[in-house]
C-alpha positions, 0 to 999 in steps of 0.5 A: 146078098142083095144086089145094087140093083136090087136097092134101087130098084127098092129105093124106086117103090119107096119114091112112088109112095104116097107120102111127102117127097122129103119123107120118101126121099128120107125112107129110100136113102136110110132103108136102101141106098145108105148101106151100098157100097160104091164098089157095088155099082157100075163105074159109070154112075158112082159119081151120080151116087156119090152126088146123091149121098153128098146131097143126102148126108152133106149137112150138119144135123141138129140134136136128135136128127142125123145128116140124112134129115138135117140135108133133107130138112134143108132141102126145097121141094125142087131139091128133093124132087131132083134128088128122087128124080136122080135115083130114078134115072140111076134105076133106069140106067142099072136096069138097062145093064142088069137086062143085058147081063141077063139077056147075055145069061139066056143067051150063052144057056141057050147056047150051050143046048143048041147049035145056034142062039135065039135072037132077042131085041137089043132093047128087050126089058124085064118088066118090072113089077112092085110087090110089097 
C-alpha cells in the first residue's frame, strides 16, 4: 500500500515537470492526491489538504470534463501556482515527520543491539531522489 507520503512526494515530481502549471496541477491531483484519504494524513495538515481538494475539485464541470479541469480551468496562473505551491509545503512538512519516525526506527534498532543509541542531529533528512 502506498503511503501519504509517498503520494506527495509523487505529486511533488509531477509539479517540477515541465509542462504547463495547470496540466501539472492537473496530473499531480488526479493521479496522486485524488485517492488519499484524509485519515491518512497528519492531524495537523488535513485542513491544508482539504484547502487543496476544495480548490481542486470545487467548481461545477462542463460536459465532458470533471470538477478537477473545470476548478483548474477557472483557475489564474497565480492561483494554480499557489496551489502546486501548497502541495509542496505539505511535502516538505510530511517529510520532516516521516524522517522523524524513521530516525526514531533506527535509533530503537539500534538500541536494541547496544547498550547506548548513536546520536543523530535533530534536523538530519533523507535525501530525496526523483526516479521515474
Amino acid at each position: 500500500m502506498i503511503t501519504a507520503w509517498e503520494c506527495f512526494h509523487f505529486a511533488t515530481l509531477e509539479l517540477v515537470r515541465s509542462t504547463p502549471i495547470k496540466q501539472r496541477l492537473i496530473c499531480a491531483y488526479r493521479r496522486h492526491l485524488a485517492g488519499l484519504a484524509t485519515e491518512q494524513l497528519p492531524i495537523d495538515i488535513r485542513d491544508s489538504f482539504a484547502l487543496i481538494v476544495r480548490n481542486l475539485c470545487g467548481v461545477q464541470p462542463l460536459r465532458g470534463e470533471d470538477a478537477v479541469a473545470a476548478s483548474v480551468r477557472k483557475m489564474s496562473n497565480q492561483e494554480a501556482d499557489d496551489c502546486a505551491a501548497l502541495i509542496v509545503e505539505l511535502f516538505g512538512r510530511m517529510s520532516r515527520v516521516h524522517a522523524l519516525g524513521t530516525r526514531n526506527s533506527l535509533v530503537k534498532l539500534h538500541s536494541v543491539g547496544s547498550s547506548e543509541p548513536e546520536a543523530q542531529p535533530e534536523d538530519a533528512l533523507p535525501a530525496l531522489i526523483a526516479s521515474n
